[in-house]
N, C-alpha and C positions, 0 to 999 in steps of 0.2 A: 934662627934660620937653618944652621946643621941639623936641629933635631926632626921639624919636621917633612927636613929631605932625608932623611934614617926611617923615618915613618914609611914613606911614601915608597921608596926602594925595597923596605922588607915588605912593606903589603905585595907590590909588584912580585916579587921574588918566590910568595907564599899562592899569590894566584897562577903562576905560572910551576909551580907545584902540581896543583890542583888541577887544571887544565891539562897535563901532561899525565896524567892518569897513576900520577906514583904513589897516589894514595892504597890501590885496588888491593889486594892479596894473590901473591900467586897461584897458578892455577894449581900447585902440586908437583911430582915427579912424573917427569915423561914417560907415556908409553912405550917403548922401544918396540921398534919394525922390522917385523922379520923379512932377514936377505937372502938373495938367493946364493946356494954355494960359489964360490969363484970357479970361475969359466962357464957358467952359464948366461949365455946370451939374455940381456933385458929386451924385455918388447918396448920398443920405440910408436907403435901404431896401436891405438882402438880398435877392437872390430865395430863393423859397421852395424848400429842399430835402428830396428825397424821399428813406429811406432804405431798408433795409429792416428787420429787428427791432431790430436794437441801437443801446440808448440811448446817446445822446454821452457819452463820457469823459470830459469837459474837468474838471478842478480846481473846486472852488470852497470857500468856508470854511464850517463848519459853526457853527450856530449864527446867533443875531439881528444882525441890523448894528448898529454904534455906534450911541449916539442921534443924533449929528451928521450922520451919514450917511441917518437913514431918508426909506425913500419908501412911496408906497404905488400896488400894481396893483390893477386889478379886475377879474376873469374875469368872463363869462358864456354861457351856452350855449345856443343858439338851441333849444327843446324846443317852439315852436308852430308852428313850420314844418315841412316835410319835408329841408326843407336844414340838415345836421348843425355849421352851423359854430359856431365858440367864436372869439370876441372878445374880446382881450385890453387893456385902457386902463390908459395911463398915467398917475396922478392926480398926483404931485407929492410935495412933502413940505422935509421940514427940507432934505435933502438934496440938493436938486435939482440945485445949479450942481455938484455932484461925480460926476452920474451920466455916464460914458461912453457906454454903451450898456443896452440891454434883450433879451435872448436870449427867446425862446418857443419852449418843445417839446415837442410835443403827440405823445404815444406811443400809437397809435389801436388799438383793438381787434381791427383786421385785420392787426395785426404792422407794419406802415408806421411811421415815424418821421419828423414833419414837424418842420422848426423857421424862423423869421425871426427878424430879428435889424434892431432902431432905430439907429441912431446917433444920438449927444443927442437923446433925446426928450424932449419938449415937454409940458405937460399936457393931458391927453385925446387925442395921440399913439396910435395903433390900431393893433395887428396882428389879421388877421381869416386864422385858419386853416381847414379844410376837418376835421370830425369823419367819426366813423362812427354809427352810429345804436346802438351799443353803449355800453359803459364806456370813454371813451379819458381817459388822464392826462395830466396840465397842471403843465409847468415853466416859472418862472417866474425865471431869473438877472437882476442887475443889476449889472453891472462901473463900476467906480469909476473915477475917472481916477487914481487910487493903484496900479492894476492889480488890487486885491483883489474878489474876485466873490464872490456872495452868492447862493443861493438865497430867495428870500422867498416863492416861492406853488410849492406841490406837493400837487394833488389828484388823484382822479379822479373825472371828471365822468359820469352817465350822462346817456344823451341824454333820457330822460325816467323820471321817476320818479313813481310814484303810492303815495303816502305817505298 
């Protein structure tokens, strides 16, 4: 009866080897990143790019974030002015010390495709994009310091609506 529960614990033990990827070979010795000298300020912000129709490609997982991981954004869309912009804020959440970054990407009505991008943002942290006075849609990624990315806010907003 002990031998073949020794059997059964080392196959388990050798699959779970095997699963956990320790078999692969390292990738090598690291690249090293060049820094900037001390007391130069780092940029915290993307600049904002223009595209033309087509919406970014990038990965992201489908579905809600871990509960450990949630945050939460808040869109809103400037409709009493003449100026079409949408404002994006970062409120915060469980998840906060694991958020990497915040992607924004506003796919506007005139075919353009803007997006900016936070690095650790902060609560109430703002990306302010430029709309069009049409229907333009709002993504809203959050990348983890796990590498895993999440979509959380995808609508589309019109610049005014009489409801």
């Amino acid at each position: 009866m002990i031998k073949p529960l020794c059997i059964l614990f080392a196959a388990t033990a050798v699959l779970f080897v095997l699963c956990a990827g320790c078999t692969q070979p390292s990738g090598g010795p690291a690249t090293p990143v060049p820094t900037a000298p001390p007391g130069t300020p780092q940029p915290t912000q993307q600049m904002t790019i223009v595209t033309p129709a087509t919406t970014p490609t990038l990965s992201f997982i489908a579905g809600p974030m871990p509960p450990q991981y949630t945050v939460d954004v808040q869109v809103d869309r400037n409709t009493v002015a003449i100026t079409p912009t949408i404002i994006t804020t970062f409120r915060g959440g469980k998840g906060i010390n694991f958020v990497s970054s915040m992607d924004v990407i506003v796919t506007r009505s005139d075919g353009q495709v803007v997006s900016q991008s936070l690095a650790r943002p902060q609560v109430n942290s703002q990306v302010e994009l430029e709309g069009t006075r049409g229907t333009d849609r709002v993504e809203v990624f959050i990348t983890l310091v796990t590498g895993d990315r999440y979509k959380v806010y995808d609508q589309a907003l019109p610049f005014r609506s009489y409801n």
